[in-house]
Legacy VTK file of the C-alpha trace (Angstrom):
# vtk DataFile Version 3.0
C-alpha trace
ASCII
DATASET POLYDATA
POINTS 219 float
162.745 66.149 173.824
165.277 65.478 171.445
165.391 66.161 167.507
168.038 65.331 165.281
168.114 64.941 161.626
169.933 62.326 159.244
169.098 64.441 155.776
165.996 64.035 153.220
163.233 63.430 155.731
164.873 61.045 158.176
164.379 62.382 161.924
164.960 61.056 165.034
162.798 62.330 168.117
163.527 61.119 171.786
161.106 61.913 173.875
160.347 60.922 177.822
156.640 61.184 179.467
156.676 58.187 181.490
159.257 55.902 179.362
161.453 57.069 177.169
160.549 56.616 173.664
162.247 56.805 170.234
160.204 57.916 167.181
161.932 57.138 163.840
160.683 58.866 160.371
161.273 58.018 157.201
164.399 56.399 156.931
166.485 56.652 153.809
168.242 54.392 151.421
171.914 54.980 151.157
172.419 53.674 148.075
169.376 55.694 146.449
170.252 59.109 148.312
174.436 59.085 148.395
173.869 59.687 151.939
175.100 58.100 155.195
172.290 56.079 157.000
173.255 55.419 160.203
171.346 52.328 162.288
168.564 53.968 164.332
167.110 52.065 167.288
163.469 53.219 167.272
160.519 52.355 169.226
158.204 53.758 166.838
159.052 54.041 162.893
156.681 56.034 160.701
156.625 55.920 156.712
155.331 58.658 154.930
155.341 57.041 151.642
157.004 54.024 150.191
159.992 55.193 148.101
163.199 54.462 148.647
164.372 57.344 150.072
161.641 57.774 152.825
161.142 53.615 153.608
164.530 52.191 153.984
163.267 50.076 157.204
167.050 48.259 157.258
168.771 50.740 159.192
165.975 50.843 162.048
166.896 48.519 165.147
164.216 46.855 167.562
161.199 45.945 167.207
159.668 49.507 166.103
155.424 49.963 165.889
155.245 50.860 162.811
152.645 53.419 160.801
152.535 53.681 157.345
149.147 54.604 156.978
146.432 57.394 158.290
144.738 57.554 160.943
145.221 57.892 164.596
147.425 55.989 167.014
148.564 56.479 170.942
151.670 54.566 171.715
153.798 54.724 175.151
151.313 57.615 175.900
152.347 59.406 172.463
149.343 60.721 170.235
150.083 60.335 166.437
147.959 61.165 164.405
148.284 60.259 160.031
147.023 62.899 157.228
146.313 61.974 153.837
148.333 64.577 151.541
149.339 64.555 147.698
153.361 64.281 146.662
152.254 66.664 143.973
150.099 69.391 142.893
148.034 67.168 140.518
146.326 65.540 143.083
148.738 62.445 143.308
148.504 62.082 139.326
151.992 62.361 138.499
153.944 60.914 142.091
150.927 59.592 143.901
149.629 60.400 147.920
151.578 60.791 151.172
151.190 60.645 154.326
151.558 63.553 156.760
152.107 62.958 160.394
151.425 64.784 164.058
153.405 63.546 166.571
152.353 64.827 169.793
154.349 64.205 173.114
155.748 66.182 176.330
152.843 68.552 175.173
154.636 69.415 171.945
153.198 69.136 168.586
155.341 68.342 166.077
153.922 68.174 162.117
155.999 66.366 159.532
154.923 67.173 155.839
156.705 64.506 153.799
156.991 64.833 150.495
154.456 67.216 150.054
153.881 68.476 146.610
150.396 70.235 147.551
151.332 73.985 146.593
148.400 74.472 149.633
147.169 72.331 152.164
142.717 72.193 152.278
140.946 73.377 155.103
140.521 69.709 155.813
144.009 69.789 156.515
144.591 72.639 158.083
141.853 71.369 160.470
143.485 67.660 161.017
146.880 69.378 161.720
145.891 72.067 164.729
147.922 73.470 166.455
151.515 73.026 165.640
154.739 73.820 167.737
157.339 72.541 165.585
156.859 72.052 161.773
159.274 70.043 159.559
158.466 70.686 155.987
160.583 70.371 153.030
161.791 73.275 151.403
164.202 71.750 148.259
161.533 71.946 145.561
161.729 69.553 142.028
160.121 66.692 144.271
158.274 68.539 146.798
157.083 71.994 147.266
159.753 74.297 146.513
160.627 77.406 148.962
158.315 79.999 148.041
155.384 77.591 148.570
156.848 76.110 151.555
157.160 79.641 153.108
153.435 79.873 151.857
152.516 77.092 153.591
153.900 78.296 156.712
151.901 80.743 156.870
149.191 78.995 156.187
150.115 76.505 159.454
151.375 79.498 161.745
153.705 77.070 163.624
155.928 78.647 166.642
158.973 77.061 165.209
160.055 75.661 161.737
163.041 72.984 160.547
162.991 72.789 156.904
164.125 69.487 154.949
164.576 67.728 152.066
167.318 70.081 150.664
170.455 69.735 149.030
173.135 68.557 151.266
176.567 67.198 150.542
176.469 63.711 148.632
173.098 64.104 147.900
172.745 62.394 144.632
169.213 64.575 143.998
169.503 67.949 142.437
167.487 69.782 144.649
167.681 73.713 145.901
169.701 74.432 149.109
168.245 75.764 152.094
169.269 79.511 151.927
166.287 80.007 148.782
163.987 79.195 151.986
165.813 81.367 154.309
165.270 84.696 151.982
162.012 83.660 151.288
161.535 84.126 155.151
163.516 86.843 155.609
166.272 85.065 157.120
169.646 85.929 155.292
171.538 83.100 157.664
171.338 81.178 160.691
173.849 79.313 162.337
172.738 75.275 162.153
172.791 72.822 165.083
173.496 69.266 165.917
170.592 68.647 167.386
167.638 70.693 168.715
166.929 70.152 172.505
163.519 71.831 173.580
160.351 70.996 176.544
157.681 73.212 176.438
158.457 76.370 178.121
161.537 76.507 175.460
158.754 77.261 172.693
158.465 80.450 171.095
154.913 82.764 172.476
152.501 82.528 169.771
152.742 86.352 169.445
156.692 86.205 168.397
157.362 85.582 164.818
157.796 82.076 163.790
161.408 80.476 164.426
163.456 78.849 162.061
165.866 76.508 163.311
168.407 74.809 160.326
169.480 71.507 161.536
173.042 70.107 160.396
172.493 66.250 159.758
173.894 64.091 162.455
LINES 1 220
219 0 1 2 3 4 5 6 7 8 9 10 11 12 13 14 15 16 17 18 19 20 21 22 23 24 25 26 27 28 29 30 31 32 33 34 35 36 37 38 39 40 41 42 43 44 45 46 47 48 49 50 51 52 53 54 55 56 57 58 59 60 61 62 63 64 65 66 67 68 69 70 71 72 73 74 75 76 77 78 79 80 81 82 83 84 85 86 87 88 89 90 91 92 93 94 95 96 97 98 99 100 101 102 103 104 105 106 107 108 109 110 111 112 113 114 115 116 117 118 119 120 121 122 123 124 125 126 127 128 129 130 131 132 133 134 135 136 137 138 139 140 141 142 143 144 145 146 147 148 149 150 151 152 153 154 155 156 157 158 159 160 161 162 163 164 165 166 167 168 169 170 171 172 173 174 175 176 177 178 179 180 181 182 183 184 185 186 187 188 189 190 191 192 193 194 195 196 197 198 199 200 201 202 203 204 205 206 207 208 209 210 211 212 213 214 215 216 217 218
């Protein structure tokens, strides 16, 4: 399996059981973000929530499945499953719901948080997530959860291995915090970033290590 990262909340994940497939998330708008959006041939597109930073469908290629929506889906032998969540901590009063995603393929589990604004998630859930192997949650705060919650959230998720998002990169027209607030609030001072993480399942971190945090550089 392959994960890369475009900035905001846009992912790529290529992943092979018996075909492979490409899952695209949450593609942004270049003119809305400042950012680069490069075209993105995806089997599968998923769309957290429609604004115009997370639904920019023009720069996906193919004929993508898409899921905007809970519930829960197989495709090409991939489990996804969709989460009702808030984009705030008013319950959706001030920037409405979201929708949080499981992706589950080459027996990895991969959660994607969104936009979330929820300073915690519910039991509810915590019990609809699981297990979770890989968690990509944003960290940049003003529209989302900012770092201390996110690293509170963590906790509450307990997942082997974490990529934050939705920080402030170059040309981001958003003002939001950088990634090094979430670091400390970890007790990371720095890690080195990568192009692209490359991981199957014997790759993942034993449950009894402490969680890994992986900062990706955007593609």
């Amino acid at each position: 399996m392959f994960i890369n990262w475009y900035g905001q909340a846009f992912f790529k994940i290529t992943t092979k059981n018996q075909q492979e497939t490409t899952i695209a998330i949450d593609p942004f708008d270049p003119a809305t973000t400042g950012l680069k959006a490069p075209k993105t041939q995806a089997d599968i597109l998923l769309i957290s929530h429609n604004h115009k930073d997370h639904s920019y469908k023009e720069t996906i290629t193919g004929s993508p499945f898409i899921i905007d929506s809970a519930g829960e889906y197989e495709i090409r032998e991939i489990i996804i499953k969709g989460i009702p969540a808030f984009h705030d901590n008013n319950n959706g009063k001030e920037r409405g719901e979201v929708v949080l995603y499981t992706i589950l393929a080459e027996e990895i589990k991969i959660a994607f948080l969104s936009d979330l604004g929820q300073k915690e998630l519910t039991d509810e859930q915590l019990e609809a997530l699981g297990r979770v192997d890989i968690l990509l949650i944003p960290v940049g705060g003003v529209y989302t959860i900012n770092a201390r919650e996110a690293a509170d959230i963590v906790n509450q998720i307990e997942p082997l291995i974490v990529i934050p998002m939705h920080y402030k990169i170059p040309n981001l027209k958003f003002e939001l915090d950088d990634v090094d607030k979430f670091l400390k609030e970890m007790g990371e001072e720095q890690i080195e970033p990568v192009t692209k993480l490359k991981i199957t399942p014997k790759d993942l971190p034993s449950p009894d290590d402490e969680t890994k945090i992986i900062v990706l550089t955007p593609s």
